[in-house]
Backbone as a chain_set.jsonl record, in Angstrom:
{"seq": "XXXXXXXXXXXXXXXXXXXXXXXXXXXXXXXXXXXXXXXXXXXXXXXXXXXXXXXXXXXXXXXXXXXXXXXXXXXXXXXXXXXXXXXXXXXXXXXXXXXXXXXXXXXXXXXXXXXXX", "coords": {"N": [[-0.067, 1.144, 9.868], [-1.929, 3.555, 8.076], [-0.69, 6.08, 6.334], [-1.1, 7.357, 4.05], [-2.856, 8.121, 1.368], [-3.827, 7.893, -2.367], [-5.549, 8.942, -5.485], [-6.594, 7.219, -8.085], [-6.871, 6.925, -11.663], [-9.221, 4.525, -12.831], [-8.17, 1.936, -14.217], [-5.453, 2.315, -13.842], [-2.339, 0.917, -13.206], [-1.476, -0.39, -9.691], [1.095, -0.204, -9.021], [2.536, 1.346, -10.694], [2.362, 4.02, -8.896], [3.105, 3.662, -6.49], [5.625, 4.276, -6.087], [5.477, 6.823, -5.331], [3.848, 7.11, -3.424], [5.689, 5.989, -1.235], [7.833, 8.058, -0.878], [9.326, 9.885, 0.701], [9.333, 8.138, 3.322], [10.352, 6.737, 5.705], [10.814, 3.644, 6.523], [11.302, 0.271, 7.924], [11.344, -2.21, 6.573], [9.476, -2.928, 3.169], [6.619, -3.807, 2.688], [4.573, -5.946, 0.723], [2.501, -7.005, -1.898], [2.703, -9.52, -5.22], [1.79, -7.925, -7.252], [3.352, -5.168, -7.157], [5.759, -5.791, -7.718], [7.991, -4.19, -9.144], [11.268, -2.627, -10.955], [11.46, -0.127, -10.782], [10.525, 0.351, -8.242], [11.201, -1.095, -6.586], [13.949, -0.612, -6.476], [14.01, 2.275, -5.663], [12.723, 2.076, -2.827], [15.068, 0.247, -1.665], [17.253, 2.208, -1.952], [16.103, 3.938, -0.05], [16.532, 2.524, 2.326], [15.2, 0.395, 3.195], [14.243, -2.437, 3.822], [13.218, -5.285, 1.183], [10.48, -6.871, 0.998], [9.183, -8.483, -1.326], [7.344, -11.042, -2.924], [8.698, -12.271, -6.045], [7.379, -11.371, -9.146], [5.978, -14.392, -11.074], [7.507, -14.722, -13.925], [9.462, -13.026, -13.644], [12.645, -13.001, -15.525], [14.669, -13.201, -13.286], [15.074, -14.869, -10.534], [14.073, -12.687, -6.87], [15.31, -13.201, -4.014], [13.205, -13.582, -0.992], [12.168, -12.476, 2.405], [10.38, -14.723, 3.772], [9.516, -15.184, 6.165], [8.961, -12.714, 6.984], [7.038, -11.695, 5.5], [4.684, -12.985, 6.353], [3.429, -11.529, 7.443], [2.144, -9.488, 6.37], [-0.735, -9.447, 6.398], [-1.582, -7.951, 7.883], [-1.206, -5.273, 6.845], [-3.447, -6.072, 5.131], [-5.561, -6.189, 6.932], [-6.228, -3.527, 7.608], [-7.076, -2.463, 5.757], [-9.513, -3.831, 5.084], [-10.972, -2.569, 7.508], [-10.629, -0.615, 6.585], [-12.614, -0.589, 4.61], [-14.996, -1.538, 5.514], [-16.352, 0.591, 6.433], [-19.22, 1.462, 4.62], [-19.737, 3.231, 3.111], [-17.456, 4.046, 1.787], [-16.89, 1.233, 0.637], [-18.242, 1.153, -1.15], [-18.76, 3.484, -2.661], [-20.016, 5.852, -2.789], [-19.867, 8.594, -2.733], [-19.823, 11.172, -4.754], [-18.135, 12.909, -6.147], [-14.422, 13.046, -6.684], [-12.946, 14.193, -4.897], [-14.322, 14.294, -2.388], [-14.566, 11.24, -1.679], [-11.79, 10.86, -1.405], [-11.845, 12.766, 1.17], [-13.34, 11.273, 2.878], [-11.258, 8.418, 3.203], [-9.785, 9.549, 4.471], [-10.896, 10.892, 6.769], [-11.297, 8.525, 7.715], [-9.144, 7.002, 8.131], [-8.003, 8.969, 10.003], [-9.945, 7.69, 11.91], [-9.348, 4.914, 12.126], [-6.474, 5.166, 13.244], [-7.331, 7.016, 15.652], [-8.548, 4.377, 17.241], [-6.407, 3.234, 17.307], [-4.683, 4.648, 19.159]], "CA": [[-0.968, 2.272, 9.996], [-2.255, 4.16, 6.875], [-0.017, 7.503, 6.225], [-0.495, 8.358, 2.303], [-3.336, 7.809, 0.5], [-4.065, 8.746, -3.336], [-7.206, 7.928, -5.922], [-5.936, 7.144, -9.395], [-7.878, 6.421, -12.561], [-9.473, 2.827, -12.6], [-6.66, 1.32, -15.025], [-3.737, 2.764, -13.259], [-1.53, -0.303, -12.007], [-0.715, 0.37, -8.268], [2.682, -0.14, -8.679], [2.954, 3.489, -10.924], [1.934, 4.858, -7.831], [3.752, 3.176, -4.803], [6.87, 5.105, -5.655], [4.655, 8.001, -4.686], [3.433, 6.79, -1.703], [7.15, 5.67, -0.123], [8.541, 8.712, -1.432], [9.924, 10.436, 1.867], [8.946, 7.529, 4.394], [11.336, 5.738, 6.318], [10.597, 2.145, 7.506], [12.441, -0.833, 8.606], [10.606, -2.611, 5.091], [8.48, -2.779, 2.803], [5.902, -5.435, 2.487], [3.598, -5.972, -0.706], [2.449, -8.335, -2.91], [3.643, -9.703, -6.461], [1.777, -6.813, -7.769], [3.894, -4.357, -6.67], [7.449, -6.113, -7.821], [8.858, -3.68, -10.107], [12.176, -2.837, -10.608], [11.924, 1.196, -9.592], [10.153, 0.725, -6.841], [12.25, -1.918, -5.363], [14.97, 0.824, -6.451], [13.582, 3.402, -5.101], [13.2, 1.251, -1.565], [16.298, -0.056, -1.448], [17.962, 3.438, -1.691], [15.516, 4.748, 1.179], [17.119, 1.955, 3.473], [14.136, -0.127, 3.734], [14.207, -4.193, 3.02], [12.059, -5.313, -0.271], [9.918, -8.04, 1.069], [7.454, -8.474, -2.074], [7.583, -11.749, -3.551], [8.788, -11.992, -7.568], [6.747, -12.04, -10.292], [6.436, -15.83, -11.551], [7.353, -14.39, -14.779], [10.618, -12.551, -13.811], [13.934, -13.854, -15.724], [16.244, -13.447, -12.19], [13.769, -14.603, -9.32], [15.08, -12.394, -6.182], [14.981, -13.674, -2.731], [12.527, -12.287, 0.273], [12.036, -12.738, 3.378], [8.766, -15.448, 3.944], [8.778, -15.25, 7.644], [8.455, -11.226, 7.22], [6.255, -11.649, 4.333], [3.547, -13.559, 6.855], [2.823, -10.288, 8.369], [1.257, -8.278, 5.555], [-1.969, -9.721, 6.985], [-1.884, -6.593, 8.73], [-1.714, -4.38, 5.708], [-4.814, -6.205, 4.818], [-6.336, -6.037, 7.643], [-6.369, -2.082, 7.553], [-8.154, -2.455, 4.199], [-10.698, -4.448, 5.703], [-11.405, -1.591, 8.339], [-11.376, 0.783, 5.631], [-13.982, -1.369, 3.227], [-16.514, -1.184, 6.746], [-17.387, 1.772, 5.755], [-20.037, 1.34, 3.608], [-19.244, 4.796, 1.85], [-15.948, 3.55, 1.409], [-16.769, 0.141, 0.338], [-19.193, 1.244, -2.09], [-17.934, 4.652, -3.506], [-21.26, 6.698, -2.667], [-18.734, 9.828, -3.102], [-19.942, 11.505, -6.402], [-16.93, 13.836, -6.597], [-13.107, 12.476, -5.911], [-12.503, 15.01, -3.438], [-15.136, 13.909, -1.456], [-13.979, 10.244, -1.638], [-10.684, 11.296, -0.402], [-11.959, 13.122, 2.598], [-13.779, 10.318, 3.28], [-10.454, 8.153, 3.202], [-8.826, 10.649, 5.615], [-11.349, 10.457, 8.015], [-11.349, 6.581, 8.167], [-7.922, 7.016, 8.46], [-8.266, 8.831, 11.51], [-10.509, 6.96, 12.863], [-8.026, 4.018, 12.489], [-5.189, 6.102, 14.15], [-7.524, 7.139, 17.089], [-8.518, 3.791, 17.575], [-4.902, 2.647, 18.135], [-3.923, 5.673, 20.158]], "C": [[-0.983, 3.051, 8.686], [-1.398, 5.517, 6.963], [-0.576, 8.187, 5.184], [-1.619, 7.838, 1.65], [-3.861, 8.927, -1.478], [-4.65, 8.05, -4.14], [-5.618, 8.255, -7.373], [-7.35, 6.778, -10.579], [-8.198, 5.099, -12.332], [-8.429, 2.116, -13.151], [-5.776, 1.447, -14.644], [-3.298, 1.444, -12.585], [-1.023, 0.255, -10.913], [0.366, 0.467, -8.479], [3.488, 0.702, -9.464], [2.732, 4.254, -9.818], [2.293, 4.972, -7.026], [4.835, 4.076, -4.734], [6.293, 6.399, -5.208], [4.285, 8.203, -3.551], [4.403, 6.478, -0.511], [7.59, 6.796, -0.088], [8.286, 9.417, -0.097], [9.941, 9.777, 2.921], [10.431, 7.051, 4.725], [10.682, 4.76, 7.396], [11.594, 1.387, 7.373], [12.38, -2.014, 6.627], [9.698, -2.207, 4.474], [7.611, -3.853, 2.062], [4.468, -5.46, 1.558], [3.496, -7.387, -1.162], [2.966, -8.366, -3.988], [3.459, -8.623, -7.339], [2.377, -5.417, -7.844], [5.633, -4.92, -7.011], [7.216, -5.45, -9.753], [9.878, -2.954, -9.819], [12.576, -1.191, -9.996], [11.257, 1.24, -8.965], [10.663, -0.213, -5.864], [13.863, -1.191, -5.338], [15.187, 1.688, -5.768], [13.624, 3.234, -3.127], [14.296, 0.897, -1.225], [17.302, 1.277, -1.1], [17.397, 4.15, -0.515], [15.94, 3.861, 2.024], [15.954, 0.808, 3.607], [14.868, -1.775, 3.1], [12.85, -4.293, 2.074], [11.917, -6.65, 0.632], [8.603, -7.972, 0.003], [8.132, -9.863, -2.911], [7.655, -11.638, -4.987], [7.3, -12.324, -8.192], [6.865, -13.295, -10.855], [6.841, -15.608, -12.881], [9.283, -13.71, -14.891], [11.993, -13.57, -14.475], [14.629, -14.202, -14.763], [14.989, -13.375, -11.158], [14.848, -14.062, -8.119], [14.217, -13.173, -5.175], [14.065, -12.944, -1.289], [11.946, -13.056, 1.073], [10.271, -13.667, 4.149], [8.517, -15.116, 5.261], [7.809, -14.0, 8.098], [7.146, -11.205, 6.461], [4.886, -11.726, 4.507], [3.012, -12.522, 7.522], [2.191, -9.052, 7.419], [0.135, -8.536, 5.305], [-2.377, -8.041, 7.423], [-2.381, -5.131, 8.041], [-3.082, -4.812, 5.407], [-6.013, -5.809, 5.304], [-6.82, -4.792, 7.578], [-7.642, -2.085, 6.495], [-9.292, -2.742, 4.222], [-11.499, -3.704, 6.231], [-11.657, -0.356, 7.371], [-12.974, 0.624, 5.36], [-15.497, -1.665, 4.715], [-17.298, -0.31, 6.529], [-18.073, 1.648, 4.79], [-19.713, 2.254, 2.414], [-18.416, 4.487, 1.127], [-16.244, 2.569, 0.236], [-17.717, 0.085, -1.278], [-18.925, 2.475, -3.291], [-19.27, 5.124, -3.774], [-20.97, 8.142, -3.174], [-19.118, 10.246, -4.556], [-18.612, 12.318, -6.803], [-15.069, 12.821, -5.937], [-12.694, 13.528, -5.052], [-13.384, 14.367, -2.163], [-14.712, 12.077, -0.756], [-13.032, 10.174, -0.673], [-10.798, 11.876, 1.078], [-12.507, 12.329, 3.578], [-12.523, 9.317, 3.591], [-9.554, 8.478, 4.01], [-9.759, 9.821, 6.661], [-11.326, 9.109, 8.718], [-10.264, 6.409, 8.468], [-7.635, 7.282, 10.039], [-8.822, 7.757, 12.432], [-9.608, 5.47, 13.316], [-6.883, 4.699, 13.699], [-5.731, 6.132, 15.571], [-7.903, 5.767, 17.946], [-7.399, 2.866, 18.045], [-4.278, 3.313, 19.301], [-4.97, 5.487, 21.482]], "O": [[0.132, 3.184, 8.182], [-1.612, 6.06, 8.047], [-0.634, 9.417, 5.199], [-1.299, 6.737, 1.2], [-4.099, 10.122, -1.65], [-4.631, 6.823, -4.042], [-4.573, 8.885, -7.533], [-8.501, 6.461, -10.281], [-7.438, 4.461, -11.604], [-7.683, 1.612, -12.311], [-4.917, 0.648, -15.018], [-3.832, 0.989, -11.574], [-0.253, 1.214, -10.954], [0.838, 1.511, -8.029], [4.684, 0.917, -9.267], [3.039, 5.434, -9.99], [2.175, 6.024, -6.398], [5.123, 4.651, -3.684], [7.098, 7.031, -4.524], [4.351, 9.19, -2.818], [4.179, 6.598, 0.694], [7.997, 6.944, 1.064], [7.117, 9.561, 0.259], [10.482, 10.385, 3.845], [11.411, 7.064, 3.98], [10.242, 4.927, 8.534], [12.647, 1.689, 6.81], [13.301, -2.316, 5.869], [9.001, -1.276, 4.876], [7.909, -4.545, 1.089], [3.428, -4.914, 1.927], [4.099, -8.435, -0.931], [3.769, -7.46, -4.208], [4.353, -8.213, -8.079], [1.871, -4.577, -8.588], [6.587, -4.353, -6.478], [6.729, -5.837, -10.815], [9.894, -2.456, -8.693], [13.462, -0.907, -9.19], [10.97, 2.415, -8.738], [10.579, -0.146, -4.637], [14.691, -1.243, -4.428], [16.265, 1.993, -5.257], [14.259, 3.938, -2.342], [14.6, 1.386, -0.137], [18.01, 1.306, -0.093], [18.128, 4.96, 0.056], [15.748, 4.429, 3.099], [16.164, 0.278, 4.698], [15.705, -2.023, 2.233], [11.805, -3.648, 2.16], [12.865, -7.364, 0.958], [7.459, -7.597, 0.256], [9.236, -9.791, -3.45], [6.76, -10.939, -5.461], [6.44, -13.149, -7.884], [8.015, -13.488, -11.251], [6.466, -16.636, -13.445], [10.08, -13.864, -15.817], [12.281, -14.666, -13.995], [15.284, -15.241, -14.849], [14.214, -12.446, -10.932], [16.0, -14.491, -8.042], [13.071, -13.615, -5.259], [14.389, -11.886, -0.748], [11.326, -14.079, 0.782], [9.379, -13.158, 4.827], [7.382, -14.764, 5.583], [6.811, -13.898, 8.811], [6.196, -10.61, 6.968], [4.009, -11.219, 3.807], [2.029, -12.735, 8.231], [1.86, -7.929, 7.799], [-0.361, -8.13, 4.254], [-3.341, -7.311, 7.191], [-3.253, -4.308, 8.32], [-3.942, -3.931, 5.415], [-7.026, -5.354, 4.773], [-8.046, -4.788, 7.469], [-8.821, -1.748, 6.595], [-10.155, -2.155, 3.57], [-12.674, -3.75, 5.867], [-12.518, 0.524, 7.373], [-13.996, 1.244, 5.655], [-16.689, -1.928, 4.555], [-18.526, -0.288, 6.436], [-17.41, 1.739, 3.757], [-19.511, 2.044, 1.218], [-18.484, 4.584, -0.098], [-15.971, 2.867, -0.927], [-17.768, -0.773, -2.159], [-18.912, 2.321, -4.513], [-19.758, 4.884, -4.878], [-21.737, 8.755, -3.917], [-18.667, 9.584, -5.491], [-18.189, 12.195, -7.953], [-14.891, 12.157, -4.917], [-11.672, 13.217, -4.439], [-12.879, 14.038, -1.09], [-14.612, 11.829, 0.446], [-13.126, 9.701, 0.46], [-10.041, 11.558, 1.995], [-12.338, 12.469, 4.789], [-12.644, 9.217, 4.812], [-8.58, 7.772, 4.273], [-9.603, 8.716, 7.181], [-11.334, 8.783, 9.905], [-10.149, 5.48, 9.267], [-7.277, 6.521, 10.939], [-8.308, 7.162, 13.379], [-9.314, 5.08, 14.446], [-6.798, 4.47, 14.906], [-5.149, 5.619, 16.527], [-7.692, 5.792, 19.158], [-7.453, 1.995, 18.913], [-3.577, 2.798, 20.173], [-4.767, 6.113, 22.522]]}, "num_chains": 1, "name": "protein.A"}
């Protein structure tokens, strides 16, 4: 379920950002892609209690180990994304201002949420 969202410049690599987005959560893991394996935010996870399921970089010197079976379930993360990108608004970025964007982002959010509840 979506908790945290935040806009960044176009260039920004997500994975300056994620430690932003964990930063007070508590889950069981945390499940990403290769884009997202760096070493303070699998830091940063690890110290919040969570398990690092993000597969290495093919690139890393020390490949670490993670969990494939868990790994098959960040379909789900996708899926969300999917339900976002419905929104046309969304999917398109009609939003002339980034505030507006964002509130837009909320609301879809909700609407996710109420549709589970």
């Amino acid at each position: 379920m979506p908790v945290r969202a935040f806009l960044t410049a176009g260039p920004v690599a997500d994975c300056r950002v994620a430690p932003a987005l964990i930063e007070g959560l508590s889950a069981d893991a945390l499940l990403a892609d290769r884009g997202y394996d760096s070493d303070p935010l699998i830091a940063m996870a690890e110290a919040q209690g969570m398990e690092v399921v993000i597969p290495p970089r093919r690139n890393r010197k020390k490949q670490r180990e993670f969990d494939k079976a868990l790994y098959r379930n960040r379909h789900i993360v996708e899926n969300v994304f999917a339900q976002l990108k419905q929104w046309r608004g969304l999917a398109t970025r009609y939003a002339k201002r980034a505030s507006s964007f964002l509130a837009a982002i909320h609301i879809r959010f909700i609407a996710v949420w109420a549709d589970i509840l």
